[in-house]
C-alpha positions as CSV (number, residue, x, y, z in Angstrom):
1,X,0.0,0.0,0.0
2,X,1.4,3.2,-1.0
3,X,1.8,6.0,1.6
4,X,-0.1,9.4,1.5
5,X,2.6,12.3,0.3
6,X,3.3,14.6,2.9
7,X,0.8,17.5,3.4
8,X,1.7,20.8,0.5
9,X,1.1,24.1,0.6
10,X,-2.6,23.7,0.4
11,X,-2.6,21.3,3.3
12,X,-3.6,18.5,0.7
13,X,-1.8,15.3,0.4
14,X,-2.1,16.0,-4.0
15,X,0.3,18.6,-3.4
16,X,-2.2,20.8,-4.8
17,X,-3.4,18.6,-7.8
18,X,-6.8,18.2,-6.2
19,X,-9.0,21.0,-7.0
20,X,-13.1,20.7,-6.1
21,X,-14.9,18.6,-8.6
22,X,-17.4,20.9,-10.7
23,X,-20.6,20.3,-13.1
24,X,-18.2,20.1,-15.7
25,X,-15.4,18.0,-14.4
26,X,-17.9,15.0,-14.1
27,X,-17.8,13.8,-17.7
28,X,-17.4,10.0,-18.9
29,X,-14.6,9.7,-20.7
30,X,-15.3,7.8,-23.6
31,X,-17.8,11.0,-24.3
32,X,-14.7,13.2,-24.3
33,X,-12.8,10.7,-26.3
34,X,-15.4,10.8,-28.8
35,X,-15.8,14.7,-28.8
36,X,-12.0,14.5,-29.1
37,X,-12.1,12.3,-31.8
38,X,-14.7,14.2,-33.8
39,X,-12.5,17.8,-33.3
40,X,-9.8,15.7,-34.7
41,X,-11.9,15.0,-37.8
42,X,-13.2,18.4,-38.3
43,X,-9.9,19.7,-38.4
44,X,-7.9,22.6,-36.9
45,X,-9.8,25.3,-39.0
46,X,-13.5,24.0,-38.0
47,X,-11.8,24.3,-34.0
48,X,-10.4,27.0,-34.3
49,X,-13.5,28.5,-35.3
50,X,-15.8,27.1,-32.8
51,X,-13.3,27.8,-30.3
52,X,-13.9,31.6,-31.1
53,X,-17.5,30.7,-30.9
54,X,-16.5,29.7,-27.2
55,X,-17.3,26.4,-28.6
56,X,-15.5,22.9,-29.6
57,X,-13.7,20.7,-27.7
58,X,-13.7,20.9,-24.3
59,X,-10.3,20.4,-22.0
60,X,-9.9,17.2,-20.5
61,X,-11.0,17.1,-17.0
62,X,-8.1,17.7,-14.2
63,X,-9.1,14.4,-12.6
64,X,-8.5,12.2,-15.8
65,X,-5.2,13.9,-15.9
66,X,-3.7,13.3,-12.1
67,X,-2.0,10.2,-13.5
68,X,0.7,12.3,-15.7
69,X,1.8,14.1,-12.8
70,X,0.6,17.5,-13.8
71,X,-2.5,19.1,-14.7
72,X,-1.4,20.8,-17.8
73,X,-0.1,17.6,-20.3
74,X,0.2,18.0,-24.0
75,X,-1.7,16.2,-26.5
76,X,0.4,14.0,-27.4
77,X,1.0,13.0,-23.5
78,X,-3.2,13.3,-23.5
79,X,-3.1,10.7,-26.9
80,X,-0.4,8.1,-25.8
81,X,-2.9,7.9,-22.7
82,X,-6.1,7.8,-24.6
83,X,-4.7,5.0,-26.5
84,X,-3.2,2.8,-23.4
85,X,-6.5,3.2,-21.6
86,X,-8.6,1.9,-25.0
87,X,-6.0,-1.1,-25.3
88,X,-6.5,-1.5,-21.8
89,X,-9.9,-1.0,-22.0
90,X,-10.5,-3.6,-25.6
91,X,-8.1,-6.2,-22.9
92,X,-10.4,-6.2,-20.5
93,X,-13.1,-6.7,-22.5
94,X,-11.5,-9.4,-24.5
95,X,-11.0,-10.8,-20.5
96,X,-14.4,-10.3,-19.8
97,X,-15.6,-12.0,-23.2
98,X,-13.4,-15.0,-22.5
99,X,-14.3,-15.5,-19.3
100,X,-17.9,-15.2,-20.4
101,X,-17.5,-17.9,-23.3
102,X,-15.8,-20.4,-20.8
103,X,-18.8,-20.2,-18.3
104,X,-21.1,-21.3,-21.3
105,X,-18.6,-24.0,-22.4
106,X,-18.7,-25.5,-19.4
107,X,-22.2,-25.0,-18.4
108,X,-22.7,-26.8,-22.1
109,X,-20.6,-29.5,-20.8
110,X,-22.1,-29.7,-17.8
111,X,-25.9,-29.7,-19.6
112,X,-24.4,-32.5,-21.7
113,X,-23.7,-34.5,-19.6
114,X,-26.6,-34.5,-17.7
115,X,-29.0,-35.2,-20.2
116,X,-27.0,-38.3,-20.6
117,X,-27.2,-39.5,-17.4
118,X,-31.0,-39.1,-17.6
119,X,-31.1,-41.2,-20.7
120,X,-29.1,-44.1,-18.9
121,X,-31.1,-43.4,-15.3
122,X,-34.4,-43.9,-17.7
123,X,-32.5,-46.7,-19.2
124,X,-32.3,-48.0,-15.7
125,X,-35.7,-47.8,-14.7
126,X,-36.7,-49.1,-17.6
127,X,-34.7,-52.6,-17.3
128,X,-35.7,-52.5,-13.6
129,X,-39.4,-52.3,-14.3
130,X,-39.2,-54.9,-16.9
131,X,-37.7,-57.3,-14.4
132,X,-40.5,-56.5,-11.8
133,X,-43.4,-56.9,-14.7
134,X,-41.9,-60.5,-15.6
135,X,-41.8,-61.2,-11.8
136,X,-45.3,-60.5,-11.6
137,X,-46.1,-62.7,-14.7
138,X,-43.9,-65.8,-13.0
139,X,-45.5,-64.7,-10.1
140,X,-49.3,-65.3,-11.7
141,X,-48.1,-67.9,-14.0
142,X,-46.8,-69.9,-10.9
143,X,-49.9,-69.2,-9.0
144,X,-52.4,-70.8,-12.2
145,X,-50.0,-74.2,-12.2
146,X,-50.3,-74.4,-8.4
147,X,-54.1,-74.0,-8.9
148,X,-54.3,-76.5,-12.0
149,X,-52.3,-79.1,-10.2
């Protein structure tokens, strides 16, 4: 477990990183990455237009950005992250997939299986009511030759 930093100037253990979270801060971030994405498209023209407009893309939230160690990166710092936390992201999915698809293998296996032990339990009963029905019949049949003779 890592230790808190000692208190900074702002009596914070962020060494004044941590700022209060506003309206604006709370944003998912696949919705910025896809506002991101679509500035990217649009070009630097379009933004810098809608930017006069006090439009376009937004700046990423401070909290998405505590993990680079300061609160203004670049964009290519903001991209290389971006892309680690997709791959990361698309991993843990493919993890998640995985683990889904081996839950219904074995619960196939396990469904297989069963249905062939009912088969062979019917199979069972079966053999073991055909040996009661003929015991009855020896039964009755051995009952009509005592009575004849």
């Amino acid at each position: 477990m890592e230790r808190l930093k000692p208190a900074g100037e702002d009596a914070n253990h962020g060494r004044g990183q941590l700022h209060e979270l506003t309206k604006d801060d709370l944003i998912m971030l696949s919705s910025w990455m896809e506002e991101h994405h679509l500035w990217r498209e649009k070009g630097e023209m379009a933004e810098e237009e809608a930017a006069k407009k006090r439009k376009g893309r937004r700046e990423l939230p401070w909290i998405w950005k505590m993990q680079f160690g300061t609160t203004e990166p670049d964009r290519d710092k903001i991209s290389e992250a971006m892309d680690e936390w997709t791959s990361e992201a698309i991993r843990i999915e493919w993890l998640h997939a995985h683990a889904s698809l081996k839950r219904f293998e074995e619960e196939m296996r396990l469904l297989e299986a069963e249905s062939e032990r009912v088969g062979k339990t019917f199979g069972f009963y079966r053999r073991k009511w055909l040996l009661k029905g003929e015991d009855v019949l020896w039964n009755q049949a051995s009952q009509r030759i005592r009575a004849i003779g």
